[in-house]
Structure formats: structure tokens, C-alpha cells
N, C-alpha and C positions, 0 to 999 in steps of 0.2 A: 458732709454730715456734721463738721464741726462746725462750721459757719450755720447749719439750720440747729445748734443749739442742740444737739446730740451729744451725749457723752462718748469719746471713743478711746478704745482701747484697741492697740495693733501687736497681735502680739508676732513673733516670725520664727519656726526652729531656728533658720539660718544666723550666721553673727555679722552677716550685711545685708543694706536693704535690698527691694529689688526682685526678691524670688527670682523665680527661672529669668527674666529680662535684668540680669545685673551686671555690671560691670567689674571682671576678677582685676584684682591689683594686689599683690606683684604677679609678673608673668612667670613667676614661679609655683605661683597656686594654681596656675591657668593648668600647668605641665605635671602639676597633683591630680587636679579635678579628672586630667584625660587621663591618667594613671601613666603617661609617658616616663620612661625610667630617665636618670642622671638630674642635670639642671639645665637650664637655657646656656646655649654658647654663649663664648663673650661676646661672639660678633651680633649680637642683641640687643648690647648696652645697659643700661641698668636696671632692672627690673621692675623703680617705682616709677619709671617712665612709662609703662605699660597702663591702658585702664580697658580690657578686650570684652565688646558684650556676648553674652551667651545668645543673642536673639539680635541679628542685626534691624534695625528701623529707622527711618527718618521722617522727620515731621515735614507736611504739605505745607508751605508757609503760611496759604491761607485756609489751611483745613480745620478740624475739629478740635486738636488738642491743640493747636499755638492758641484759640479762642479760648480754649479749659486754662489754658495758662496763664493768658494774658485777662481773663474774668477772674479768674482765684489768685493773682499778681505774684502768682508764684513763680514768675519772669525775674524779681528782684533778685532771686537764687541763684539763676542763672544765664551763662551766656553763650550767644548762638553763630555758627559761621554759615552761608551758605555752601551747599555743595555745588561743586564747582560744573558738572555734565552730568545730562543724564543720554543713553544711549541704547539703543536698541541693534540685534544680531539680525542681519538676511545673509543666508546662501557662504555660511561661515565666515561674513567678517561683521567686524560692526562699525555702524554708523551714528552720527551725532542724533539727536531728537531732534530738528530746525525748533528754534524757540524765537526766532522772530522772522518775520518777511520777510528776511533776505535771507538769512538763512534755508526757510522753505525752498523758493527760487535759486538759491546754489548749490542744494543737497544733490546726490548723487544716489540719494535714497528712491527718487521717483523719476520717470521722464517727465517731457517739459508740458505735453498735456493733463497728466496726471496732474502735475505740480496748480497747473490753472483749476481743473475739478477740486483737488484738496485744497487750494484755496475760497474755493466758493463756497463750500461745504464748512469750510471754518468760520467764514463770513455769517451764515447762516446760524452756526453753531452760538456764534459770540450777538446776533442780536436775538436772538429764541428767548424768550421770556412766555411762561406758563401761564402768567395772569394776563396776555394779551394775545387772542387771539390774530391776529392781522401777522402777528410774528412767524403763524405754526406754515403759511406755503402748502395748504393742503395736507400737512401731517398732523393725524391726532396722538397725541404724546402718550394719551393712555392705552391706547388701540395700535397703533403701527408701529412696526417690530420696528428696533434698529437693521434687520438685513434689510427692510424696505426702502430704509432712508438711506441705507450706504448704496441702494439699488437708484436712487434717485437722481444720486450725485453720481451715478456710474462711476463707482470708483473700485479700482480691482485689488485685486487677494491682496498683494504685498502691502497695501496702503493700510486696508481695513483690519490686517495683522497689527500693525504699527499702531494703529489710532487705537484699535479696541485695547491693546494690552501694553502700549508706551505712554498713550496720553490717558483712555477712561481707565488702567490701573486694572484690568478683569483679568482675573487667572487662567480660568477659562473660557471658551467658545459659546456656552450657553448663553448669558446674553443678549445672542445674534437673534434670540426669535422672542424676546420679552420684547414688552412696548420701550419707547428707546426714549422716554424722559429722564428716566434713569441715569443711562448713558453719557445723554445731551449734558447734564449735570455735574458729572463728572469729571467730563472737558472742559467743561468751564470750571469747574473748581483747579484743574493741572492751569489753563491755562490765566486765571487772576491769579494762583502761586507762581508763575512763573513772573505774571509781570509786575510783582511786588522788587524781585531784586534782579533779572534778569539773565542770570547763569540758567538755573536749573530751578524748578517747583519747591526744591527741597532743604529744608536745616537740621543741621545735627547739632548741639551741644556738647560744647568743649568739654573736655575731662570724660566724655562718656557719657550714655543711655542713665548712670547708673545715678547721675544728678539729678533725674527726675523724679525719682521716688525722695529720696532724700526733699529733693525742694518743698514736695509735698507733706512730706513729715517734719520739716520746720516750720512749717503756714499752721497745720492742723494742732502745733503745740501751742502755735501763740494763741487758736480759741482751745485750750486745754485738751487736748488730744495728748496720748500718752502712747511712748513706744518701748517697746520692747523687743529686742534683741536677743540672740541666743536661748530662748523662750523653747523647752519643746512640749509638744502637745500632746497630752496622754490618753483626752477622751474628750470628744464633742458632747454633753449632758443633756439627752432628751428628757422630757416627762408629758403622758401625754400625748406625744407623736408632737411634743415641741422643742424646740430648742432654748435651756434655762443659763448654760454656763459653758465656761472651756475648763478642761482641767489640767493644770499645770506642775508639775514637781510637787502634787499632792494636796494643792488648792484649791480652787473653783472659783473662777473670776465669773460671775453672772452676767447674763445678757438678753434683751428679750430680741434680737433682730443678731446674726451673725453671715460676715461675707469672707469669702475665701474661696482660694483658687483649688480646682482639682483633687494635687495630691494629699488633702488633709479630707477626702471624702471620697475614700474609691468605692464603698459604695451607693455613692447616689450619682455618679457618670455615667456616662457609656462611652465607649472609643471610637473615633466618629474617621479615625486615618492617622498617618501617619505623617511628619517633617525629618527630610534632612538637612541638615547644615553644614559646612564647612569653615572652619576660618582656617584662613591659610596667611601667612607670615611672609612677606616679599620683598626684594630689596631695592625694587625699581617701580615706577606706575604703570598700568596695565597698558599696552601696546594699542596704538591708534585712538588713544583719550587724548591728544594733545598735551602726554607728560599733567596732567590732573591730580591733584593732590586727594580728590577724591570725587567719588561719580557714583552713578545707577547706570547694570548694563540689564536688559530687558531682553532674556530670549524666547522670544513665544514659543509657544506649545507648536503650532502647525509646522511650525523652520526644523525642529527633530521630533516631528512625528511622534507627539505625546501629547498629554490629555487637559497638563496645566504647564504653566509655564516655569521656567528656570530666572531664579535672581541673582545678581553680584551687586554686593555693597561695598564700595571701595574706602576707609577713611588716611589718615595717615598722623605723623607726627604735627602735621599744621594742626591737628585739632586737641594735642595735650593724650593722645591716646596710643604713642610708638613712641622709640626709642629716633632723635635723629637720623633721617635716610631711610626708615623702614615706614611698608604698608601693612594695613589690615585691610585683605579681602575677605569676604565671607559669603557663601553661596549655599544657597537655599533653594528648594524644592519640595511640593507634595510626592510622598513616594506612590510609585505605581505600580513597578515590578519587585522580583525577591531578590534584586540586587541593583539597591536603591544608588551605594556609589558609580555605577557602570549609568544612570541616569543623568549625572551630574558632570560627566565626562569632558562635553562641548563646554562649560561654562571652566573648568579646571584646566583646558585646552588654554583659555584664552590667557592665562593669570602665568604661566609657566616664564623663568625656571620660578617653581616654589618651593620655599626655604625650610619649612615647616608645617605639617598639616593637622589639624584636631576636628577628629571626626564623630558628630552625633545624633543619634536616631531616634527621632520623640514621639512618644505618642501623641494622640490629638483628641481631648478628653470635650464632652460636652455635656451640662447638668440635667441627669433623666425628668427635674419634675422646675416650676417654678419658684419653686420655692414659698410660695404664701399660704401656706398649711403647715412647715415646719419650721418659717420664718429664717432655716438656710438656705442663703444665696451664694452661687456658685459661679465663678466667673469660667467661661470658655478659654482654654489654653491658645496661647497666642498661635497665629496661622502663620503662612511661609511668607507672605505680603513683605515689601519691604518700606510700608508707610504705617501710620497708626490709624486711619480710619476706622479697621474695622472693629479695632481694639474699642477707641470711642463709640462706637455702637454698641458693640457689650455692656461699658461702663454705663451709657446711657440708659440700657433695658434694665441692669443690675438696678438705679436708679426706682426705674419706673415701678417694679417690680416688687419696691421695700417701700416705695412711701404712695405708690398707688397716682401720681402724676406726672405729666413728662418734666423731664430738668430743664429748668428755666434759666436763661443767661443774665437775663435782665435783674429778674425778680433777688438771684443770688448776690449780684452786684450792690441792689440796694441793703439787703441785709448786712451784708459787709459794710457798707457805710453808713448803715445804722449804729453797727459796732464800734465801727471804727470813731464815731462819731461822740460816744459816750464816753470813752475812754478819753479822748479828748478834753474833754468836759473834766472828767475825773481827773 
């Protein structure tokens, strides 16, 4: 919004950036925020060593936000490691993702017919292009479910577990009967991230999740974007059935377009579910990652008999966010039952002995109207996903939805160096 020549104003109760997706530092606040009693042991290390997120995620390297980042060059802020495995659970152990041919062929995930069918099938996968018919083999993209096409490649349960919710990233099984361009899509975006660096699909940024807001509010000042900190919010100012101002410690900063997340509007949401989380504190890498300094474990829904599936996000001290020798695991799930930790079970199975646990239950809020009648726009509370896709799709609609066209990557770039360009001059 500041690059299209918008004046913004950010203001945030909290006194770091980030909202709910931020990164706590020291690990002493972490052990406030849970209202855990004493201080962190010593055997912890030093507390500015810590930078732990409240929402674990990683970016798809070649997915939507490294392209938001790498267009809006808010890259300069920051820097990124790959993650090291990503992995997925059968029949309580887990196994590697194969991320290349050989792999495929040595995994001990499939037999060796299997292994030739899910090669065929990837084969197909990787030359499928939508604007070329002669690609589809008989499949219409808009018309034939993906159960069709995983019926095509005769390929059985364990495999189609694996590929729908290790490589196309689905929570759940629904999916299975939408037309499978989607899908096809999907695959192919895991597998060009993956063969950008070749461990795993995925990068986190050093120091924490919590750089990326920041990075974002260092870019948005340099075109005059203004932040605000420790800000709290006393009264969103209708007139009208519109939105005019926010009101702040007695002021009224005006505005004719305002965006924000959830809890500064409980009532224009609705509660769409619920997340739980874990982060859990360890002092060794999760067993059968090959000693990984950090990974994705993926446990489908159908392996325990539930509805979405379960996450672990592994990072550690390689990435500036533990103390030497120490992990952060964090596991995630849509809750389903009325005893959401007894859900989370198998994935807290895998991570044991664990040293420390903080445990939280969030709701999942979603905005009742569009927003373009009151000109509040509401972003959807982030979901249990452990990528930002879906996150970028929100941001996109949020987008679409205030200025009435889709967001352009190109068109944005040149504006930038229109700016960039004058300044120059100047």
C-alpha cells in the first residue's frame, strides 16, 4: 500500500511486531506469556539466545511469499537457511519425503512396483501444463477429480496419503473428489521448491518468523509508512455504517480504508474452529531425521484416524533461534475432539524426552462480511498449515477487496522503480 502511494499508518496494542505470528525474545517472556511459574533453567542458556514463534511456518522457496519478498526486496532485511528434511509418518515411524530419483527408488516408503507407478505419475505430474492440451493423457483438469487420476496411475492408499498431504500440502481428504488441477499444481510448486536447493521445499529465516514483519515495516517506512508500537485501541470510528478513524489514548487518527486482524473486531467474525499448538523445548533432534537441525514431519489424518492432519516443525540453534544444543519443536493441529492435547499425542510420541512444553488453544476467527460497505478489512486468523500459502491468499483477497483489482507482481515492481528511480534523480 505504500509503494501504491497510500499513506499508512500501522498502529499495534502489542510492543513487538508480528501480532499473533511473532517471535517472543527472551525465553523469559515466552514462560510469562504461558504464565509458567519460576524462570527458565540454566540448563537453557541465556535467554537472548531464544527468538520462539507463537505460529510455527516456513516459506515454500518457490511459493508466494519468497515472490512477496523478493518483489517488495524486502529480502535486503533478511536472511534465509534451508530446512534441512521434510518427512512424513506411516504405521508409527517416519520416513524421509524422497526429494529426488534416487531417493524415490531407495525409500522404504513404497514397494518397488509402487515406486515405478509413483514415478510415472510424477513424470506426468512435472510435464502437465494447463495451456497445452497434448499434456492432459486424457484428464480434464477442470472435470476429473484427483481420485480419478490417482485411480489412473493405480496407485494405493499409502502412497496417495503421502503425495496428497506430504507433497500437494492438503489438510484434509476433501480434495480427493475436486477436479485435480489444483492438486497437479501444487506438486509442482513442492516439487520446483524443492529443486531450487535440494534438501527440502522449505526456508525459514534466521532470528525467527518475527523478521518478517519487521522487514516489512522497514520497506513501508522508507515510502513513508509510519509505525506504531505499544498503540492501544480504544474504538474503531464508524459514521454512516463507515469506517472514519481509530481511536487511540484519546485521539482519532482518520482513515477512509482500515485492515486488521480478528481480535480488534470480535464483532464483525465468526469462529470458523479451532488450533492447537505445541512448542516443546529439546535437547537432542527428533529421532530418525538423520540428526537434522531442522525438518517438517507430516502426519496424515488417515495414519490416526482423524479428520486433518497433525504438524511438527523442527528449527534449532543453527538458525539464531535456541540456545547452543537446544531444539524447537512445535506441533500443530485443527482440533476435533474436547480433548484436543490427547489429539496431538502420536506427534509429542515422536519428539520425547521433552524438556519443556507450552501449550495453546486458539480460536480460528473469519470476517462475517467483505468488507466494502464499511471499508473494514479483516484478515482470517492464521490456520495449522506449516507453510504460508494460505496466509498469501488471504493477503491477496485482503488486496483484492480494498482496491477492487487482483495484486499485480509486475505492475508493483515497476512502480518501485519508478520511485526508486526519482529519488535517484533527486
Amino acid at each position: 500500500m505504500s509503494v501504491n502511494g497510500k499513506k499508512v499508518l500501522h498502529m499495534d496494542r502489542n510492543s513487538y511486531y508480528g501480532g499473533e505470528s511473532a517471535s517472543i525474545t527472551p525465553l523469559e517472556d515466552l514462560y510469562k506469556r504461558f504464565n509458567l511459574p519460576g524462570s527458565p533453567p540454566e540448563s537453557m542458556g541465556r535467554g537472548r539466545d531464544w527468538n520462539v514463534d507463537l505460529i510455527p511456518k516456513f516459506l515454500m522457496a518457490n511459493g508466494q511469499l519468497v515472490k512477496m519478498l523478493l518483489y517488495t526486496e524486502v529480502t535486503r532485511y533478511l536472511d534465509f537457511k534451508v530446512i534441512e528434511g521434510s518427512f512424513v509418518y506411516k504405521g508409527g515411524k517416519i520416513y524421509k519425503v524422497p526429494s529426488t530419483e534416487a531417493e524415490a527408488l531407495a525409500s522404504s516408503l513404497m514397494g518397488l512396483f509402487e515406486k515405478r507407478r509413483f514415478r510415472k505419475f510424477l513424470v506426468y505430474v512435472a510435464n502437465f501444463d494447463e495451456n497445452d492440451a497434448r499434456t492432459f493423457e486424457g484428464v480434464d483438469p477442470k472435470k476429473t477429480t484427483m481420485r480419478d487420476v490417482y485411480k489412473k496411475f493405480d496407485l494405493g492408499q499409502d502412497v496417495i496419503d503421502f503425495t496428497g498431504h506430504a507433497l500437494a500440502l492438503y489438510r484434509t481428504d476433501d480434495y480427493l473428489d475436486q477436479p485435480c488441477h489444483e492438486t497437479i499444481n501444487r506438486i509442482k510448486l513442492y516439487s520446483e521448491s524443492l529443486a531450487r536447493y535440494g534438501k527440502s521445499p522449505y526456508l525459514y529465516p534466521l532470528y525467527g518468523l518475527g523478521e518478517l514483519p519487521q522487514g516489512f515495516a522497514r520497506l513501508s517506512a522508507i515510502y513513508g509508512g509510519t509505525y506504531m508500537l505499544n498503540k492501544p485501541i480504544e474504538e474503531i470510528v464508524i459514521e454512516n455504517g463507515k469506517v472514519v478513524g481509530v481511536k487511540s489514548e484519546g485521539e482519532v487518527a482518520r482513515c477512509k480504508q482500515l485492515i486488521c486482524d480478528p481480535s480488534y473486531v470480535s464483532d464483525r467474525v465468526t469462529k470458523v474452529g479451532q488450533v492447537i499448538r505445541v512448542i516443546c523445548i529439546l535437547s537432542h533432534p527428533i529421532k530418525n531425521t538423520n540428526d537434522a537441525n531442522s525438518c517438517q514431519i507430516i502426519i496424515p489424518q488417515n495414519q490416526v484416524n482423524r479428520k486433518s492432519d497433525i504438524y511438527v516443525c523442527m528449527i534449532s540453534s543453527a538458525h539464531n533461534v535456541a540456545a547452543q544444543g537446544k531444539y524447537i519443536a512445535i506441533v500443530s493441529t485443527t482440533v476435533e475432539t474436547a480433548d484436543p492435547e490427547r489429539e496431538i499425542k502420536p506427534a509429542l510420541d515422536l519428539l520425547e524426552p521433552i524438556e519443556q512444553k507450552f501449550v495453546s488453544i486458539s480460536d480460528l476467527f473469519a470476517p462475517t462480511d467483505l468488507g466494502t460497505e464499511s471499508q473494514i478489512f479483516i484478515s482470517r486468523t492464521y490456520d495449522a498449515t506449516t507453510h504460508f500459502e494460505t496466509t498469501c491468499d488471504d493477503i491477496k483477497d485482503i488486496y483484492k477487496r480494498m482496491m477492487g483489482s487482483d495484486f499485480d507482481f509486475e505492475e508493483m515492481k515497476r512502480k518501485k522503480n519508478d520511485i526508486y528511480g526519482e529519488e535517484e534523480q533527486q
